[in-house]
C-alpha positions as CSV (number, residue, x, y, z in Angstrom):
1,X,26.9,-11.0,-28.5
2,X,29.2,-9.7,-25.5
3,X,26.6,-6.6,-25.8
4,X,23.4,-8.2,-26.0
5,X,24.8,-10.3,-22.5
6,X,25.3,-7.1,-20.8
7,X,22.2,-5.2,-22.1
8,X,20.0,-8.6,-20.8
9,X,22.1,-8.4,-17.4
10,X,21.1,-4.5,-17.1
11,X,17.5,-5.4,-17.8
12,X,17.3,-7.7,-15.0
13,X,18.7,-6.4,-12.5
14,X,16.7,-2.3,-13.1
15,X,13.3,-5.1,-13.7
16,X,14.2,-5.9,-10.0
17,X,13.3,-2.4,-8.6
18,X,10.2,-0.9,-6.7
19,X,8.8,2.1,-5.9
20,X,6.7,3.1,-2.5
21,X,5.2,6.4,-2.7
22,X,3.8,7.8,1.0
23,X,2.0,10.9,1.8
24,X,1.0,12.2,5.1
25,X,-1.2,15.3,5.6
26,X,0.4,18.1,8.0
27,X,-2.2,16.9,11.1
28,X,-2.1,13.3,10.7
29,X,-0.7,11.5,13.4
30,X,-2.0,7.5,12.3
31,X,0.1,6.5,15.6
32,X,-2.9,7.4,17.7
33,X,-5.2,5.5,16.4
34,X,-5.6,1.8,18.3
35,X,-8.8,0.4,16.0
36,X,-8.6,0.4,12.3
37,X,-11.3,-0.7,10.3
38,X,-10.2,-2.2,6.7
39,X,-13.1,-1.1,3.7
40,X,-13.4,-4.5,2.2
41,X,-13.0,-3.8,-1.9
42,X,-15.9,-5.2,-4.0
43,X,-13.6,-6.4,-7.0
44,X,-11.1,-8.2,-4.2
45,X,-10.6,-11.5,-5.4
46,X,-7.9,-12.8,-3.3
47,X,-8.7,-12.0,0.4
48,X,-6.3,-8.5,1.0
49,X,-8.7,-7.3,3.7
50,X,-7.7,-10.8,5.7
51,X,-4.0,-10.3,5.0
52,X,-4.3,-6.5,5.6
53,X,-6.5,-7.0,9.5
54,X,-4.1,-9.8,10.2
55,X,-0.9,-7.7,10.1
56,X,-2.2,-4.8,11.9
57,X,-3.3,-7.7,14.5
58,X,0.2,-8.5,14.3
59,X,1.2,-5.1,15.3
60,X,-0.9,-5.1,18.4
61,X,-3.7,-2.6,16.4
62,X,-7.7,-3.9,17.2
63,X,-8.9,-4.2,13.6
64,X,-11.7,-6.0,11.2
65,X,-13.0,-5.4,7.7
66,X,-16.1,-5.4,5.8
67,X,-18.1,-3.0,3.8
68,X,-18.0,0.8,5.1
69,X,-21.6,0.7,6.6
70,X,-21.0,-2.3,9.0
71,X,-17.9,-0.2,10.6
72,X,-17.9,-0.2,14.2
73,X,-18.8,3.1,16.4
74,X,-15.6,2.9,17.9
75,X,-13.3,2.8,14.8
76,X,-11.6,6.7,14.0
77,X,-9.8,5.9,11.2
78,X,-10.3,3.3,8.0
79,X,-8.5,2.0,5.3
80,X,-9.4,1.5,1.7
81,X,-6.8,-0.4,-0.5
82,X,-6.5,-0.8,-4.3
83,X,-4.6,-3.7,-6.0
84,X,-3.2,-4.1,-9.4
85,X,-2.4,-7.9,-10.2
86,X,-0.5,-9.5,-13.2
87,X,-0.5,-12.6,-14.9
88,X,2.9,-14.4,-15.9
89,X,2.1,-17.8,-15.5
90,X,0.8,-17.2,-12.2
91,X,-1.1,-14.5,-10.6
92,X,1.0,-12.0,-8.9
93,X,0.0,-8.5,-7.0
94,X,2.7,-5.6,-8.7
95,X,1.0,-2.8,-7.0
96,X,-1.0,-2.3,-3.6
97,X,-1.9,1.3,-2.2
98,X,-3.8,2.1,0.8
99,X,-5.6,5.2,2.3
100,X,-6.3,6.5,5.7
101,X,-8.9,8.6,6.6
102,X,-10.8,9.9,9.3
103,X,-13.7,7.6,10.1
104,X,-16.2,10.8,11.6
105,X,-14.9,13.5,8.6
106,X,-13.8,11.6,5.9
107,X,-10.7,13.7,5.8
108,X,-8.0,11.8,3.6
109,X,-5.0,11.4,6.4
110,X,-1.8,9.6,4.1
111,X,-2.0,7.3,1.4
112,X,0.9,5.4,-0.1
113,X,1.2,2.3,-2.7
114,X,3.9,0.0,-3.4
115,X,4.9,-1.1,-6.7
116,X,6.8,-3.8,-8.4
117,X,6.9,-4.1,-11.9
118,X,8.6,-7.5,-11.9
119,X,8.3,-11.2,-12.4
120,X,10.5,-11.6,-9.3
121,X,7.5,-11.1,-7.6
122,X,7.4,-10.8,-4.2
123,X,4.3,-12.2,-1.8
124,X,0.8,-10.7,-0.9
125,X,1.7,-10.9,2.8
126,X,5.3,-9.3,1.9
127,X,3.6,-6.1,-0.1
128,X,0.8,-6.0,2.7
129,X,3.7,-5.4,5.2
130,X,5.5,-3.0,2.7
131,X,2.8,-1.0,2.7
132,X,1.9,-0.6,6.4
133,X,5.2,0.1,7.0
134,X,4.6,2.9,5.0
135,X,1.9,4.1,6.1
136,X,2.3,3.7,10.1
137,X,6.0,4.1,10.1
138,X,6.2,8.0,12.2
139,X,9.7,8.3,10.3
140,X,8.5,8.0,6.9
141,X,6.2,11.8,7.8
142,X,6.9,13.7,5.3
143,X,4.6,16.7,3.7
144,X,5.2,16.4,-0.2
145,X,2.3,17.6,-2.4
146,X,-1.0,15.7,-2.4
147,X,-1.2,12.2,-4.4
148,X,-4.2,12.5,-7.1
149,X,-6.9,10.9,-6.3
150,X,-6.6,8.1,-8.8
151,X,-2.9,6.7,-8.1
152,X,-1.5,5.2,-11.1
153,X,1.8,4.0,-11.3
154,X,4.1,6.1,-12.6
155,X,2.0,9.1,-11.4
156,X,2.7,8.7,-7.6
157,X,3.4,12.1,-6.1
158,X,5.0,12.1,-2.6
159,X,8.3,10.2,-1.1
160,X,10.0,7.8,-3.1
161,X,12.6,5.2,-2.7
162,X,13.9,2.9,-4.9
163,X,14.9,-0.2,-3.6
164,X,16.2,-3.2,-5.1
């Protein structure tokens, strides 16, 4: 019984742990860029894009979303995000990645995706912020190899930290 205790204990606290997977390309230099435009996704059912322009608002960045073909002149750089949600008794978001590219070349310029395989889940606006961090943060530059070009978790290529 002593051993099922500490077995359930273990399982908790390692269900508790994330991942955040970040790749930059060689050139990319995201800290440049002072209007982002956020690719509104077509299967978005609970208002990311909002969450996603208000937190680059937040960090003094001019930015909007909306479908690719209504993006401003004047945006360089845009971001397209994908979200994985869960359902354990409530709706939860357990994984969020984002892309940069070039808004003239379409040149991919970092990704990076956040997951949380947990039911202590953690907020939209927390994972949006997560993830930015990620991506904007100049520290967090790094050069792995390229993440394929449909991230899947588990399958993340690039930096990783586990945090608890």
């Amino acid at each position: 019984m002593k051993l099922f205790g500490l077995l359930l204990l273990t399982g908790l606290i390692l269900a508790g742990c994330s991942t955040l997977a970040t790749h930059f390309e060689p050139s990319a230099n995201l800290a440049r860029f002072k209007h982002i435009y956020v690719q509104q996704s077509l299967n978005d059912n609970h208002g990311l894009d909002a969450l996603i322009v208000r937190e680059l608002q937040a960090r003094g960045l001019q930015a909007e979303s909306g479908p690719l073909t209504l993006m401003p002149r004047d945006a360089k750089v845009y971001l397209t995000y994908e979200d994985q949600w869960d359902w354990d008794l409530k709706n939860y978001l357990i994984s969020l990645g984002m892309t940069a590219r070039d808004a003239t070349t379409d040149r991919l310029l970092a990704s990076t995706r956040y997951f949380r395989p947990t039911a202590f889940m953690k907020t939209p606006d927390f994972m949006v912020r997560t993830v930015l961090n990620g991506l904007l943060d100049p520290s967090a530059k790094s050069n792995p190899p390229a993440p394929p070009t449909q991230m899947t978790p588990g399958r993340e290529k690039g930096r990783d930290q586990d945090q608890d």
